[in-house]
C-alpha positions as CSV (number, residue, x, y, z in Angstrom):
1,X,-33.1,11.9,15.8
2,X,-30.3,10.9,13.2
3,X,-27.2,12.6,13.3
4,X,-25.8,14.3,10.2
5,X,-21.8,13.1,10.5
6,X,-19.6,15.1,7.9
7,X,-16.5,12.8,6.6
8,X,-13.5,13.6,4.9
9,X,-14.1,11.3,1.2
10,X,-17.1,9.6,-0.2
11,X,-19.6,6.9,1.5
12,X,-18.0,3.7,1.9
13,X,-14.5,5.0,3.0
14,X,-13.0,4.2,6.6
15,X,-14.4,7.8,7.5
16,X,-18.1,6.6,7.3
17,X,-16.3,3.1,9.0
18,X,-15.1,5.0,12.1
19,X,-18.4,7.1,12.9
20,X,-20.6,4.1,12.1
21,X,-18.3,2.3,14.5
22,X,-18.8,5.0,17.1
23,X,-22.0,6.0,17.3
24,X,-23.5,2.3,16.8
25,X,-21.1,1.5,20.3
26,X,-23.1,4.8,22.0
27,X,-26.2,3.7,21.4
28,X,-26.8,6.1,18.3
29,X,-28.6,5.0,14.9
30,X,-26.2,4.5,12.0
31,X,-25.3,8.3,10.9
32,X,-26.6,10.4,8.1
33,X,-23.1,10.8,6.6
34,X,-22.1,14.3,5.0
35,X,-19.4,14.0,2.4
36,X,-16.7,16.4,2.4
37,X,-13.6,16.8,-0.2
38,X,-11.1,18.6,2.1
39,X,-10.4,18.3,5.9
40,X,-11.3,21.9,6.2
41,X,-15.0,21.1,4.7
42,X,-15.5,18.8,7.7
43,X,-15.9,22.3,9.7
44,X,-17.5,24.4,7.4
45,X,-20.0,22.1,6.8
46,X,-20.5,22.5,10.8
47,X,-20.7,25.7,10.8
48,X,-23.1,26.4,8.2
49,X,-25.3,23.8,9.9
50,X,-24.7,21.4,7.0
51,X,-23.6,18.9,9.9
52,X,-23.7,18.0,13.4
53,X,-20.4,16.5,13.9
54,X,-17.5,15.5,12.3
55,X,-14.6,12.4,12.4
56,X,-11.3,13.2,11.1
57,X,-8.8,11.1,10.7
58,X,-5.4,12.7,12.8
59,X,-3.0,9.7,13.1
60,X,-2.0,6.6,11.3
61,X,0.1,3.5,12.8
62,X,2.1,3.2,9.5
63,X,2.5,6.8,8.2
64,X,2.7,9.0,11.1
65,X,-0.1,12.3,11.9
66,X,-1.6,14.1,9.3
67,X,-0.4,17.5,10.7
68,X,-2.6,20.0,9.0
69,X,-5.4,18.3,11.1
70,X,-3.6,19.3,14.5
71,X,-3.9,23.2,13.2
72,X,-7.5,22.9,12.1
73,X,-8.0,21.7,15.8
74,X,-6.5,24.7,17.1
75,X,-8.2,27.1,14.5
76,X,-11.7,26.0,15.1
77,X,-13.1,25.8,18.3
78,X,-14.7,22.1,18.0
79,X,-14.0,20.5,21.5
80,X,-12.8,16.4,21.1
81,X,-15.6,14.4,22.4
82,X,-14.0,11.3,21.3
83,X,-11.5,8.8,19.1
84,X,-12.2,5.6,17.3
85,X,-9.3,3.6,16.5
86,X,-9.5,1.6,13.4
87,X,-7.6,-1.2,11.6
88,X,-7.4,-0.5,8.0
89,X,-8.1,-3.1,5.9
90,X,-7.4,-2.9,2.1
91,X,-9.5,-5.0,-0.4
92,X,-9.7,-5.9,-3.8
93,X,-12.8,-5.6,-5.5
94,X,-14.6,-5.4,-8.9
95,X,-17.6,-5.6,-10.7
96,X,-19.3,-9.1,-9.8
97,X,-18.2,-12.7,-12.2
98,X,-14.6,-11.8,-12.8
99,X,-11.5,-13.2,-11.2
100,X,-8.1,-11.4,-10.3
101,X,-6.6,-12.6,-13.8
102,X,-9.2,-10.7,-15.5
103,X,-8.6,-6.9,-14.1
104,X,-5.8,-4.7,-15.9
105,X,-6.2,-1.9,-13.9
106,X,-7.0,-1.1,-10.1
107,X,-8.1,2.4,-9.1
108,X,-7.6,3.9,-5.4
109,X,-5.9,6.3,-3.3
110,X,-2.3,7.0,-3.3
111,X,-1.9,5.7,0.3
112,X,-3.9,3.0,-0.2
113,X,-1.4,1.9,-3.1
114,X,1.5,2.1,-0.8
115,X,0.2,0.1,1.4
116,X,-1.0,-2.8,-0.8
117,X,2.1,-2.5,-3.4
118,X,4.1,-5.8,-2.3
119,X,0.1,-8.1,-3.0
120,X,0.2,-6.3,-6.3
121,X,4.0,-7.6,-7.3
122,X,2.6,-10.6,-7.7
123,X,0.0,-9.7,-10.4
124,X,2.5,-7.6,-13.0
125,X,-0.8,-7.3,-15.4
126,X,-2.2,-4.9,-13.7
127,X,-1.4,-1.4,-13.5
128,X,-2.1,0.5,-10.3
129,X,-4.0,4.3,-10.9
130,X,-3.6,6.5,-8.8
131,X,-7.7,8.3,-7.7
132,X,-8.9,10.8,-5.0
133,X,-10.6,8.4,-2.5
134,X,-10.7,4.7,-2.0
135,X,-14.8,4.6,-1.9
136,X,-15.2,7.0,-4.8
137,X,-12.5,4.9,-6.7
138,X,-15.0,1.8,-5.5
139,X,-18.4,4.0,-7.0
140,X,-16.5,5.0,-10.4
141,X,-16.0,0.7,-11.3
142,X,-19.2,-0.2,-9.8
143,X,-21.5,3.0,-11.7
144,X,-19.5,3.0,-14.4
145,X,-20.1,-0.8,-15.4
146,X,-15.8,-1.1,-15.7
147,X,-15.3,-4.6,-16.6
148,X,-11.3,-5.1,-15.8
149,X,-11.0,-3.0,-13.5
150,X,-10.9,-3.3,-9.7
151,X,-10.3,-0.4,-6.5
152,X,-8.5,-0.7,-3.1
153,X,-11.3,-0.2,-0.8
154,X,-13.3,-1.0,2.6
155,X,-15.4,-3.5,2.8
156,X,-18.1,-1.2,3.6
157,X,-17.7,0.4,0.0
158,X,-17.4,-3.2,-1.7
159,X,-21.2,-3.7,0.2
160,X,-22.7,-0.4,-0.9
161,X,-21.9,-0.6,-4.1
162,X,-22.5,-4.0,-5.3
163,X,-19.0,-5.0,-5.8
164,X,-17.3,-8.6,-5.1
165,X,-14.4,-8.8,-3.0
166,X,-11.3,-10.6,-5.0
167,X,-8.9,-10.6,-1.9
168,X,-9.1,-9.7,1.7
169,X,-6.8,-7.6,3.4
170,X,-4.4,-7.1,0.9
171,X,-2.0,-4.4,3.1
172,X,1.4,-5.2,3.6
173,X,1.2,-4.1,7.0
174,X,-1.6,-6.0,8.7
175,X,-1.4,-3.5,12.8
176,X,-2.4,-0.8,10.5
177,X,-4.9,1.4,12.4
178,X,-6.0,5.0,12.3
179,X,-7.3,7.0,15.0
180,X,-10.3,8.9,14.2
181,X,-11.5,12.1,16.6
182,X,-14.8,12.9,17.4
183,X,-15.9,16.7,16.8
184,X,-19.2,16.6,18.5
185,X,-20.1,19.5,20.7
186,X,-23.6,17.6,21.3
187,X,-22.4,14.9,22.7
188,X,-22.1,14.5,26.9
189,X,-19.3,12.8,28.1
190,X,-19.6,11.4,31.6
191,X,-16.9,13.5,33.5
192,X,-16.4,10.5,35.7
193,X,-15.5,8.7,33.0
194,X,-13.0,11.1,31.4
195,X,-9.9,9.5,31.3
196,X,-7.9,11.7,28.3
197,X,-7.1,15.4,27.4
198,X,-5.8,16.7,24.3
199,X,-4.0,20.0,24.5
200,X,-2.0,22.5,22.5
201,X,0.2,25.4,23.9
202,X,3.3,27.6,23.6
203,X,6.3,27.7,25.7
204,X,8.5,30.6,26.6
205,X,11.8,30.4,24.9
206,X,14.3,29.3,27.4
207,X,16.4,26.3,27.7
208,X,14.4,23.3,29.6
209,X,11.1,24.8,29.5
210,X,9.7,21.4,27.7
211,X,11.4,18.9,30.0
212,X,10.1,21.2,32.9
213,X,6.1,21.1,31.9
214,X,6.9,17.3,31.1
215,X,8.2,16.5,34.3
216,X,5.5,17.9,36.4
217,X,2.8,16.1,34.1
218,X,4.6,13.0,35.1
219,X,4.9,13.8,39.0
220,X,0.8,14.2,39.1
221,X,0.4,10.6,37.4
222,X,-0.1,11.8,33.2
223,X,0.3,9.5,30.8
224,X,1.7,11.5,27.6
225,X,0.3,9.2,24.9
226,X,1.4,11.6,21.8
227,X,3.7,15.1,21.2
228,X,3.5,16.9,18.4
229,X,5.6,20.3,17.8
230,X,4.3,22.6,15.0
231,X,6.1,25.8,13.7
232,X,4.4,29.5,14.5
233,X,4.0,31.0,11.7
234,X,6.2,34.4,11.7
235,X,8.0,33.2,14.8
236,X,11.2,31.9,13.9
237,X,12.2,28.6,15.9
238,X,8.6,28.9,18.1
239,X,6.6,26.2,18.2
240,X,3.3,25.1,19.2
241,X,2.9,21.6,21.2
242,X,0.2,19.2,20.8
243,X,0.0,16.7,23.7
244,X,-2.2,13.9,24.1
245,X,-2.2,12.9,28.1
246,X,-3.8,10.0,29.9
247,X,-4.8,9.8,33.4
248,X,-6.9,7.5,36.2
249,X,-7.8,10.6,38.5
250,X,-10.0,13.5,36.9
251,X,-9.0,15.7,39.7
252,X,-5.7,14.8,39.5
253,X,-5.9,15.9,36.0
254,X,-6.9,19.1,37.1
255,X,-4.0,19.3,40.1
256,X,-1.7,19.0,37.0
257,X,-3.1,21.6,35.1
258,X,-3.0,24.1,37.4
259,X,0.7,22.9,37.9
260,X,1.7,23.5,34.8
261,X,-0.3,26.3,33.5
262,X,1.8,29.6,34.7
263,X,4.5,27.7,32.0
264,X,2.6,27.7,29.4
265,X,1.6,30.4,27.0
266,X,-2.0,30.1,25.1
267,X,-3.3,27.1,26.2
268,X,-5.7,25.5,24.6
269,X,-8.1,22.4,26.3
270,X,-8.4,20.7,22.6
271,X,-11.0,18.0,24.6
272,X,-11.5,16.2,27.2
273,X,-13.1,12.7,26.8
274,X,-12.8,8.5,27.2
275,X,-9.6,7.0,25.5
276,X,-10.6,3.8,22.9
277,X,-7.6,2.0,24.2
């Protein structure tokens, strides 16, 4: 049976790129994709049956997390199943039989302009617009008939929409990559196989009580692969701490848990599931 995958942006954008990527690697048929404006949309869409799953983006090599994802992983309860790491790839594309001299304007997202700015200083005739999504920006030229003008986009969009590629990977910063999670509560991970945990909690305010959870992660043999510290709302200079860990032993895992877990206050098992890297 297809899966319905809801994506933050339009078809065509690395969203679609990242669950095409994963669930064509787990044996899956490519997804029935559910567009999404907002982040939040991914789990509504869920939760009103819209959707079976979700990717969302969470952290980029270049400009750091996108931290209103880690709360909407603590509000909802939609377990990780699984990341997808992806290189982004910015390319120039219009409508077919023109060259770069001919387009004036280039359409895509704001990020995706920062990223490709330094390519563009060499072509002073063309003014960069800023849109809402790389693949919408993509659809606009291409169902619009907009001679002239040219998006930032995947390849992916350039193929579905029957645009030509001008230039190929046109970011400045070529180890660009964005992790993708998986929000999937259908999908079975082998527990054998589980090799990563995401976690949020709260400590007790006293001095050391960070270094102390940290140092008994890294007595049982964790790997802490990401932290993240987010202010409590209404509780001055109280945080809550995202933690990405990394192990070789599944019980192990658990020995540490138990370790640490009379430290912690509301903990929170975000997932559980097989690293990319």
């Amino acid at each position: 049976m297809e899966k319905k995958i809801a994506i933050q942006g339009v078809k065509g954008c690395f969203h679609e790129q990242a669950a095409r990527l994963f669930y064509e690697e787990h044996g899956h048929i490519v997804p029935e994709i559910v567009e999404c404006l907002t982040f939040d949309g991914l789990y509504k869409s869920m939760d009103k049956g819209d959707a079976d799953a979700a990717v969302m983006a969470i952290e980029n090599t270049v400009s750091g997390g996108l931290l209103p994802n880690f709360e909407l992983l603590r509000k909802y309860d939609r377990k990780i199943k699984g990341e997808v790491f992806l290189r982004i790839q910015q390319n120039l594309m219009a409508l077919p039989g023109q060259t770069i001299e001919d387009i004036k304007e280039v359409r895509t997202h704001y990020m995706a302009i920062n990223q490709t700015r330094e390519f563009f200083k060499d072509y002073p005739w063309i003014r960069l617009v800023e849109s809402e999504d790389t693949a919408k920006s993509a659809a606009d030229v291409a169902q619009n008939g907009l001679m002239g003008v040219g998006a930032v986009a995947s390849t992916l969009a350039a193929e579905l929409y029957g645009l030509e590629i001008l230039a190929e990977s046109i970011e400045t910063y070529k180890q660009n990559f964005t992790r993708f999670l998986i929000l999937d509560d259908e999908l079975r991970v082998n527990k054998a196989a589980i090799n990563k945990a995401s976690m949020c909690f709260t400590l007790t305010h006293t001095p050391g009580s960070l270094a102390h959870v940290l140092t008994i992660l890294s007595f049982y043999g964790m790997n802490l692969t990401r932290i993240q510290s987010l202010p409590i709302p209404g509780q001055e200079w109280q945080y809550f701490f995202y933690v990405d860990i990394k192990f070789e032993d599944y019980v192990r895992y658990e020995q540490a848990l138990s370790a640490v877990r009379p430290l912690m206050e509301d903990l929170n098992i975000l997932g559980e599931y097989v690293s990319a890297i």
